[in-house]
C-alpha positions as CSV (number, residue, x, y, z in Angstrom):
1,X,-157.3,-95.5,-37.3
2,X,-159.8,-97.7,-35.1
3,X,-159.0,-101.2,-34.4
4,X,-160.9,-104.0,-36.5
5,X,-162.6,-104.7,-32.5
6,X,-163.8,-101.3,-32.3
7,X,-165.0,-101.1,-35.8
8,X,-166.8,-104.1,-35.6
9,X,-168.7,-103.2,-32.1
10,X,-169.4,-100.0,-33.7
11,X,-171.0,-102.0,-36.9
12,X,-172.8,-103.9,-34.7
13,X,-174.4,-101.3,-31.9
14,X,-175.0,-99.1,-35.0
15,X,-177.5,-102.0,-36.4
16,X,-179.1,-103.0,-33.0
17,X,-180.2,-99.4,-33.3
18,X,-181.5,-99.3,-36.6
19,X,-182.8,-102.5,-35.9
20,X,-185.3,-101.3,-32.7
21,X,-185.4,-97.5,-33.7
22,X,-186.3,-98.5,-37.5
23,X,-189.2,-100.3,-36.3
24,X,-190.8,-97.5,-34.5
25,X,-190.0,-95.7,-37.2
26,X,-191.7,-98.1,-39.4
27,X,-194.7,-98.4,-37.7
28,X,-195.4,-94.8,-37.9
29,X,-195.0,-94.4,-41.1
30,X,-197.1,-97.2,-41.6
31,X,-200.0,-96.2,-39.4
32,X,-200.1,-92.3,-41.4
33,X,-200.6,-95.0,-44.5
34,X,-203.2,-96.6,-42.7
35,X,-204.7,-92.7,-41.3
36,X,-204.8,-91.5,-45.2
37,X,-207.0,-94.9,-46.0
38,X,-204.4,-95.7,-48.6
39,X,-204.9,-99.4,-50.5
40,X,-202.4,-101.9,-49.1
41,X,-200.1,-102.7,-52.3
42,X,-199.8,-98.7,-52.7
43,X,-199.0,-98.6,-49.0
44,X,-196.6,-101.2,-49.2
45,X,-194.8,-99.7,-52.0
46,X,-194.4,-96.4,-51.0
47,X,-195.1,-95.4,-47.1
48,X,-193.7,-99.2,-45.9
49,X,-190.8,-98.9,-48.6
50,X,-189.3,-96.0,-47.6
51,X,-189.6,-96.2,-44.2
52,X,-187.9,-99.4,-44.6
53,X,-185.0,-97.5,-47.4
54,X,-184.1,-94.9,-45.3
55,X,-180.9,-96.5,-43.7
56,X,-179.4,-97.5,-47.2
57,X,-180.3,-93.8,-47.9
58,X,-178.3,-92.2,-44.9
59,X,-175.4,-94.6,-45.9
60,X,-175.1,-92.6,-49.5
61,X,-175.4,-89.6,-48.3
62,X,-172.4,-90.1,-46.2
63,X,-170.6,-92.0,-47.8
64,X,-170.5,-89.7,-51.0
65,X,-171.1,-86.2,-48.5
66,X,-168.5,-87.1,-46.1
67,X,-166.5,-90.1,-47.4
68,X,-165.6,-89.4,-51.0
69,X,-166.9,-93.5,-51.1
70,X,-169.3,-93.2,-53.6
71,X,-168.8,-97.2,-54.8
72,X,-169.5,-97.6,-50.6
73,X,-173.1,-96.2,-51.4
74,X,-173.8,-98.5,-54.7
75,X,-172.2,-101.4,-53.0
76,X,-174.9,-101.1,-50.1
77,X,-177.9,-100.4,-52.4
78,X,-177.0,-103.6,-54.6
79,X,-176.3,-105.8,-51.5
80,X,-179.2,-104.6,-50.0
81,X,-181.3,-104.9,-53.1
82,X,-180.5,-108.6,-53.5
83,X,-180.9,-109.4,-50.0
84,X,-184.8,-108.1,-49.8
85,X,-185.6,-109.5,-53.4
86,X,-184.0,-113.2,-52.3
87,X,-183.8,-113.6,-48.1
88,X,-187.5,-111.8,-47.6
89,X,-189.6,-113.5,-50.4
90,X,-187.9,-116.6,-48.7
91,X,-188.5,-116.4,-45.4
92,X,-192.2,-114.7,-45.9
93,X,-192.8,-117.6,-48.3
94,X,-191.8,-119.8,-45.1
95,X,-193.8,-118.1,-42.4
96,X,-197.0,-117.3,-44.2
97,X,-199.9,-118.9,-42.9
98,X,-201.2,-118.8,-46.4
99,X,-200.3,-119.2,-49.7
100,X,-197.9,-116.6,-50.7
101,X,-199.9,-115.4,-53.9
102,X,-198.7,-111.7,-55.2
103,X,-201.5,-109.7,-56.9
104,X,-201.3,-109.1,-60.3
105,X,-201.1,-105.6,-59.9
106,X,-197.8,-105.4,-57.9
107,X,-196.1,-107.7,-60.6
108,X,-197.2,-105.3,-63.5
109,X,-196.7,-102.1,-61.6
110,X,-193.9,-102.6,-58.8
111,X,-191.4,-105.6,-60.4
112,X,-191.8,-104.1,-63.8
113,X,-190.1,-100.5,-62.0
114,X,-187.6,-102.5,-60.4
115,X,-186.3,-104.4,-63.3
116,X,-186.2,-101.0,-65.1
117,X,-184.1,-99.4,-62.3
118,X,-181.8,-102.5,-62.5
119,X,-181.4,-102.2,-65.9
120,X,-180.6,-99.0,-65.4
121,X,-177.9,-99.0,-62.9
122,X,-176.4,-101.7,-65.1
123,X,-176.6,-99.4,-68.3
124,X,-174.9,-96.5,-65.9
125,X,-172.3,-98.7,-64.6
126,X,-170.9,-100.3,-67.6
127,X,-171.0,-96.9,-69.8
128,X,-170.7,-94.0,-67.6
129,X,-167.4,-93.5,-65.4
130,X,-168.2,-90.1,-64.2
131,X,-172.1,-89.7,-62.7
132,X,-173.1,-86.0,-62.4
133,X,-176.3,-83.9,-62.8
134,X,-177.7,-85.7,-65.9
135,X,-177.3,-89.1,-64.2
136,X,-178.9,-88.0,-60.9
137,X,-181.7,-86.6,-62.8
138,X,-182.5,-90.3,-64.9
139,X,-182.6,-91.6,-61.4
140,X,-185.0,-89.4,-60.2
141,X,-187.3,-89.6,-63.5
142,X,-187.4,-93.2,-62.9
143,X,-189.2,-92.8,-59.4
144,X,-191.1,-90.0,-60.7
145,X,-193.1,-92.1,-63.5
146,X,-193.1,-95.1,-60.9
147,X,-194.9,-92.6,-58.1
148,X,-197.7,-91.2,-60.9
149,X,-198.6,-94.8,-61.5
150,X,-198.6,-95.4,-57.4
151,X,-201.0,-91.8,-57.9
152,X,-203.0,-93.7,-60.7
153,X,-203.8,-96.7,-59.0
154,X,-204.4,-94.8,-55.4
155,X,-207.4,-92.5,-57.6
156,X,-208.8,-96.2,-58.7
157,X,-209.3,-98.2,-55.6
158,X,-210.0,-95.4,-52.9
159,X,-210.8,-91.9,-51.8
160,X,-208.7,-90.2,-49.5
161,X,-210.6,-89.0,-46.2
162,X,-209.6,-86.6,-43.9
163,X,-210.9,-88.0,-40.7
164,X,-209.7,-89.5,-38.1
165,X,-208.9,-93.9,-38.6
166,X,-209.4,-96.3,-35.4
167,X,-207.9,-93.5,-33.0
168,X,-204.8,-92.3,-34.9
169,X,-203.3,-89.5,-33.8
170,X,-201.2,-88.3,-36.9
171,X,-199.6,-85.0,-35.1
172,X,-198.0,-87.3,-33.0
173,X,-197.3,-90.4,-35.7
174,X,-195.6,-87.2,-37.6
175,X,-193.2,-86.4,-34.7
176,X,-192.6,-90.1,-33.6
177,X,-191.2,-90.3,-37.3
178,X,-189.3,-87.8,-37.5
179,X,-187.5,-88.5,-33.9
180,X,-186.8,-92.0,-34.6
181,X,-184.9,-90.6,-38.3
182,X,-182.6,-88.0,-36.8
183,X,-181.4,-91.5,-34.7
184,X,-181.6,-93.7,-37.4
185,X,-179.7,-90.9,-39.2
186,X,-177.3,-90.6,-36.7
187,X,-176.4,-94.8,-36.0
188,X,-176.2,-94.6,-39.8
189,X,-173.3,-92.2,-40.0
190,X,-171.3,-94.5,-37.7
191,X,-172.3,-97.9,-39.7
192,X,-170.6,-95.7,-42.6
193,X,-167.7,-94.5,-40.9
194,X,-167.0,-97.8,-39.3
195,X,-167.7,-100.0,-42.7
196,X,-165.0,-98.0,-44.4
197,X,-162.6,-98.1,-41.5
198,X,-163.2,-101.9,-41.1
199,X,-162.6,-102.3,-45.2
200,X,-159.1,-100.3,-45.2
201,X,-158.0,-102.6,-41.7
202,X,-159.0,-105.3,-43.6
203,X,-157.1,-104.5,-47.0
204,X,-160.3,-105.4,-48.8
205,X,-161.9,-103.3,-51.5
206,X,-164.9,-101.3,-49.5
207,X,-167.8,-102.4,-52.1
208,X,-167.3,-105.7,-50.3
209,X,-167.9,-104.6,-46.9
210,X,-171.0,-102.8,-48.3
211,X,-172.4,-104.9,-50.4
212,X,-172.7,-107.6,-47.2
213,X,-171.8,-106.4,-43.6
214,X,-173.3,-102.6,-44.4
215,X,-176.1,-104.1,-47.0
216,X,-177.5,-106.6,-44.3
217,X,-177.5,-104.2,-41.5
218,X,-179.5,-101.7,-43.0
219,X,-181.7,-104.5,-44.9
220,X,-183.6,-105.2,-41.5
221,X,-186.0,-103.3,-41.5
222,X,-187.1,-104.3,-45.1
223,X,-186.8,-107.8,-43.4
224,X,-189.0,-106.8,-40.1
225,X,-191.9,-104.9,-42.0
226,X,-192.0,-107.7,-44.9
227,X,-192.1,-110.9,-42.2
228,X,-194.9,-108.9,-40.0
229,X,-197.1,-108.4,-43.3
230,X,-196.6,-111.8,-44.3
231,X,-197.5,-113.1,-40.7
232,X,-200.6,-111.3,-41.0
233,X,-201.2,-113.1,-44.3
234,X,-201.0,-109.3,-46.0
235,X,-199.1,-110.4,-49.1
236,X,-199.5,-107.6,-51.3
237,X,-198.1,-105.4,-48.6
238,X,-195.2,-108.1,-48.3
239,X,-194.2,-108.2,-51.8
240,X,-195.0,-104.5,-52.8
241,X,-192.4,-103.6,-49.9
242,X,-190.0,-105.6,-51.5
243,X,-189.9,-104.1,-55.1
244,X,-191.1,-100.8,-53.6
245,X,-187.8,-100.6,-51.2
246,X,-185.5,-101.5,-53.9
247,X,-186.4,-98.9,-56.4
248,X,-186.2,-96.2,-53.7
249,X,-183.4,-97.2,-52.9
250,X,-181.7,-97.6,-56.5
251,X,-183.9,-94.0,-57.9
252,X,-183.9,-92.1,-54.5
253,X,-180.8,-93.5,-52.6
254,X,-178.9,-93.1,-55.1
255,X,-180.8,-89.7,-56.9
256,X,-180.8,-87.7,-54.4
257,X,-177.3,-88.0,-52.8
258,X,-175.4,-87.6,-56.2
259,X,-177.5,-84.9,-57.1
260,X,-176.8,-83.1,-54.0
261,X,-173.1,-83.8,-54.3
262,X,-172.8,-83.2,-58.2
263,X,-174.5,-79.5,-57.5
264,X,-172.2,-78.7,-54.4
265,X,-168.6,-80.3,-55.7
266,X,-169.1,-81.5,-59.3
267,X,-169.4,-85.2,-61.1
268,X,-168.6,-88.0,-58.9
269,X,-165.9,-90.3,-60.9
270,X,-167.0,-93.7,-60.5
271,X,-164.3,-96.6,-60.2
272,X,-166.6,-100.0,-59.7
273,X,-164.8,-103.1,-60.8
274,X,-167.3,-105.6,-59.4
275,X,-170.2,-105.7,-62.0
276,X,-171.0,-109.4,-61.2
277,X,-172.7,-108.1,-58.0
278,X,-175.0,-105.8,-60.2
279,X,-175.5,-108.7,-62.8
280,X,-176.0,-111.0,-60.2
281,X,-178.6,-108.9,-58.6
282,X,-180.4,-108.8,-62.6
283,X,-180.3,-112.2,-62.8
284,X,-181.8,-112.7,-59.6
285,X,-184.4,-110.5,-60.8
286,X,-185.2,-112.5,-63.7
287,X,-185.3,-115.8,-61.6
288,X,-188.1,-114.1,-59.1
289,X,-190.1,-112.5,-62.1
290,X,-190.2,-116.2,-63.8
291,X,-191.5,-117.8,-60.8
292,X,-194.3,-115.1,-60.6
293,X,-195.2,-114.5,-63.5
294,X,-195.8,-118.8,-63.5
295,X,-199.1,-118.5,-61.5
296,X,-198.4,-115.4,-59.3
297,X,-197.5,-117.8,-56.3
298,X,-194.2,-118.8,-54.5
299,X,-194.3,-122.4,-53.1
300,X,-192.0,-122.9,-49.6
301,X,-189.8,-124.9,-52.4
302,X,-188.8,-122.0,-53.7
303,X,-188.5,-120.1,-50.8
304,X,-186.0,-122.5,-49.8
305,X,-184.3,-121.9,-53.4
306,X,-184.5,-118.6,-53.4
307,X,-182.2,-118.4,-49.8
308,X,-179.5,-121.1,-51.1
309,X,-179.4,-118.8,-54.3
310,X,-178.5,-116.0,-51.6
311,X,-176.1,-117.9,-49.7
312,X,-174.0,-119.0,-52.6
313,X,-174.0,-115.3,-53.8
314,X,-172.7,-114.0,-50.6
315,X,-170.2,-117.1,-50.3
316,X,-168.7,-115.7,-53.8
317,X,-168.6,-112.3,-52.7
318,X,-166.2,-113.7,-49.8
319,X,-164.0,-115.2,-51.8
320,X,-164.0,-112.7,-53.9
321,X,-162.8,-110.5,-51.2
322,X,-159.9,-112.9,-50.5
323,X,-158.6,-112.4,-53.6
324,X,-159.9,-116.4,-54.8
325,X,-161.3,-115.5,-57.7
């Protein structure tokens, strides 16, 4: 087994390269968005979301392919969740050079998805020990309805056009993305390997590991395609990448994976004994939805509130890990 040093170098190389690669990625898939004329809350939740998801995807597929570490995967998507629903609103909210004002549309469409899909897991978590087929399926349904309203609102706002935009070349865009995904793909399976290696040296359960080390290495491209929207004073794209990210990556990341598995080798059985982190994540939910749904608007106060919410989360998950709680 590796040493905690080489686990942790591994952790951290594997991230850098997420971390550069996933932005090339990102703005690829973002520019075909921008080539197909698509409006920028429907871009932002789907082209900028999963580009942004696919790391936290890789990191289920491994670690339920190759692994057996299915509560590895959930542990990821839920740390991960929380940290682009309460780190990104804060930090855009701080950088914006204008008010941070989310259009009415992404609160009715893309955070009434998300609190569904984190209802959901909840529901799944608490009641169902074993996930197989049906499970994978409900996950699945749940981004199928969300991508027919994404459809919906696409047919109202614009017309797709075939033509060329401002020079994009989308042959090359294409192969640009999928280059940069077979290396994201490939740092990913060594962020999963090492996580789990690094949790075992550590005699800690591996959710925990996920949930922060593994969550906030693969959250950074969320983070990077959020800030540079909210730079630009694109909001909509900001927020819709947000919600957008986090039910890919509860619907898909989760979805697809177990389906996968549950059709090659059976259920998975599920042993998660950490359902604060998943109630935590709901109630953080709730807190963000309440300040929205006030005027639509996030004020750099509660930025700043929604950060120290974060930090006292992770804090707990710590000593949680050392066994002080």
């Amino acid at each position: 087994m590796m040493s905690i040093l080489t686990s942790v170098s591994i952790i951290l190389v594997s991230s850098f390269v997420i971390y550069f690669i996933g932005e090339i990625f990102a703005n690829a898939s973002s520019r075909i968005g921008d080539y197909l004329k698509l409006p920028r809350s429907v871009k932002g939740a789907t082209f900028d979301a999963v580009a942004s998801s696919l790391p936290e995807l890789f990191v289920v597929l491994f670690s339920v392919i190759f692994f057996m570490e299915f509560e590895v995967g959930i542990g990821t998507i839920a740390g991960s969740a929380l940290f682009n629903l309460l780190v990104i609103p804060g930090i855009c909210v701080l950088l914006s050079p204008v008010v941070f004002e989310v259009g009415k549309k992404v609160i009715s469409r893309d955070a009434l998805f998300y609190i569904i899909s984190v209802f959901v897991l909840l529901v799944l978590l608490i009641y169902f020990k074993t996930w197989g087929i049906i499970i994978a399926i409900i996950l699945l349904v749940i981004y199928a309805f969300y991508l027919k309203e994404i459809i919906k609102h696409s047919k109202e706002t614009m017309k797709f056009k075939k033509q060329k935009k401002d020079g994009i070349n989308l042959p090359r865009e294409i192969i640009k993305a999928l280059t940069t995904m077979i290396i994201i793909g490939t740092s990913t399976y060594f962020l999963t390997k090492s996580s789990i290696d690094l949790a075992y040296l550590l005699k800690i359960p591996t959710i925990i590991i996920a949930f922060t080390i593994t969550a906030a290495a693969t959250s950074v491209p969320d983070a990077v395609i959020s800030i540079i929207n909210a730079k630009k004073g694109r909001i909509d794209d900001s927020a819709s990448n947000v919600f957008g990210s986090n039910i890919f990556d509860i619907s898909i990341g989760l979805g697809i994976p177990l389906l996968i598995y549950s059709l090659a080798k059976g259920p998975v059985e599920i042993v998660f004994d950490n359902l604060e982190i998943i109630l935590g994540l709901l109630g953080s939910t709730i807190i963000v939805l309440y300040l929205l749904l006030q005027d639509s608007k996030l004020t750099k106060k509660e930025g700043i509130i929604l950060l120290i919410i974060y930090l006292f989360f992770f804090i707990y998950i710590i000593l949680l890990s050392l066994n002080l709680f």
